[in-house]
N, C-alpha and C positions, 0 to 999 in steps of 0.2 A: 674292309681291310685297309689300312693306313699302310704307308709306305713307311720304312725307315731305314736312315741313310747316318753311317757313319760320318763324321766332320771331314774325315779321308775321301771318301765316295764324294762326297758332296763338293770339298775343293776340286776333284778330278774333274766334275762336269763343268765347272764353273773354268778350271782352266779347260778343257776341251772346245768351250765357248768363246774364249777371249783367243786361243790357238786360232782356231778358223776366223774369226771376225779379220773383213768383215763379211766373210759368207757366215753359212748358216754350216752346222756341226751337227751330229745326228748318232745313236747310239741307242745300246740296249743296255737292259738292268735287269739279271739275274737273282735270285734269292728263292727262300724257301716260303710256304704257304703261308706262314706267318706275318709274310710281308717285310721281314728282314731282308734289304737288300746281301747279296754275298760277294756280286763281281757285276764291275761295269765294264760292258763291250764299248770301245770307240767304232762306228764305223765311217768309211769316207763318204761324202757325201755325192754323188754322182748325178744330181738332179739338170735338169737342160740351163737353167738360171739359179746356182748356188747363193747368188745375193740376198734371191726370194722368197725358196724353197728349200725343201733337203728330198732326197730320196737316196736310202743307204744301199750303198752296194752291195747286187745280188751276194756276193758270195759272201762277203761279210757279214750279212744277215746269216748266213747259211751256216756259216762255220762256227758265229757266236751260238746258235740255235744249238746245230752237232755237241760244242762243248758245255753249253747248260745240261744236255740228256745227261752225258758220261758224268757233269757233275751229282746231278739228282737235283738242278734246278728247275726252276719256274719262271716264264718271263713275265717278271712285277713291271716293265715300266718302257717306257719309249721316250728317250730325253732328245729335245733339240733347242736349236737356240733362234732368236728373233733380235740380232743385234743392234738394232736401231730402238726396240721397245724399252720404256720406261715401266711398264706396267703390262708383261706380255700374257696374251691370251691365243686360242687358236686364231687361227688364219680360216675363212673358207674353203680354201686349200687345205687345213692340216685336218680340218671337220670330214670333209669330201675325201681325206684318203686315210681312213683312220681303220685300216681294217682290223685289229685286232680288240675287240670290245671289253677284254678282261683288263687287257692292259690301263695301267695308270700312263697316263701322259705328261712330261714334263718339258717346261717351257722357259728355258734359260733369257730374261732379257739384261742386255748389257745398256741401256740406254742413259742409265744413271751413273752417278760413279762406283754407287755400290751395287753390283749385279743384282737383279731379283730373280728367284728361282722360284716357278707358282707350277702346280700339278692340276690335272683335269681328269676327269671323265669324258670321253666324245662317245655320243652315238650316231657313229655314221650313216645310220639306218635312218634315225629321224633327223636327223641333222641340226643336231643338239649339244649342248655340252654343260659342264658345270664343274665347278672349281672342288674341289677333293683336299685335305687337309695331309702334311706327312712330317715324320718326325725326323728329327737330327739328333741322333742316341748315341752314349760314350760308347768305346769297341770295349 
């Protein structure tokens, strides 16, 4: 299943990246099974070294989670950003904490002038990954 992301959805993460920079920004991506995104969760980033890493706030996780059910979403995607990357890919780090195996991961790098936004698969079981293809669809 390909991800896709309205040009709206898609500027939101891209400013949500350049918002935080130069920490790192972190969020979830609701939609339905089709792999249509429908709503992106910001959340704050609460990790011990924001520069480095992200890790999203418990409750923010919790609450975007509460409100995909009541919508009759699915979580498609886990977006974060690697502000310094030109070409950004996981981290060991983002490999190593990557609990959710359904999920599409996405990796905002601001290191260019024009942001690159690149999606993955991690399996953090085998501690692996590989690059995943998503679209950017008129609404």
């Amino acid at each position: 299943m390909n991800i896709q992301l309205s040009r709206a959805q898609f500027d939101e993460i891209i400013n949500h990246a350049r918002e935080a920079s130069p920490q790192e920004c972190c969020g979830l991506i609701g939609g339905g099974a089709d792999g249509q995104a429908q709503t992106i969760y910001r959340s704050r980033n609460v990790a011990s070294n924001p520069l480095t890493s992200y890790e999203a706030a418990p409750e923010d996780l919790f609450a975007a989670q509460r409100t995909m059910r009541e919508r009759g979403e699915q979580l498609l995607a886990i977006y974060h950003s690697h502000p310094r990357s030109a070409n950004p890919q996981p981290s060991a780090t983002d490999v190593r904490l990557a609990y959710y195996p359904s999920a599409v991961y996405l990796i905002v790098g601001l290191g260019n002038p024009e942001p690159r936004l690149r999606a993955f698969r991690i399996d953090e079981r085998e501690g692996q990954w590989a690059p995943v293809d998503y679209q950017i669809v008129t609404a």
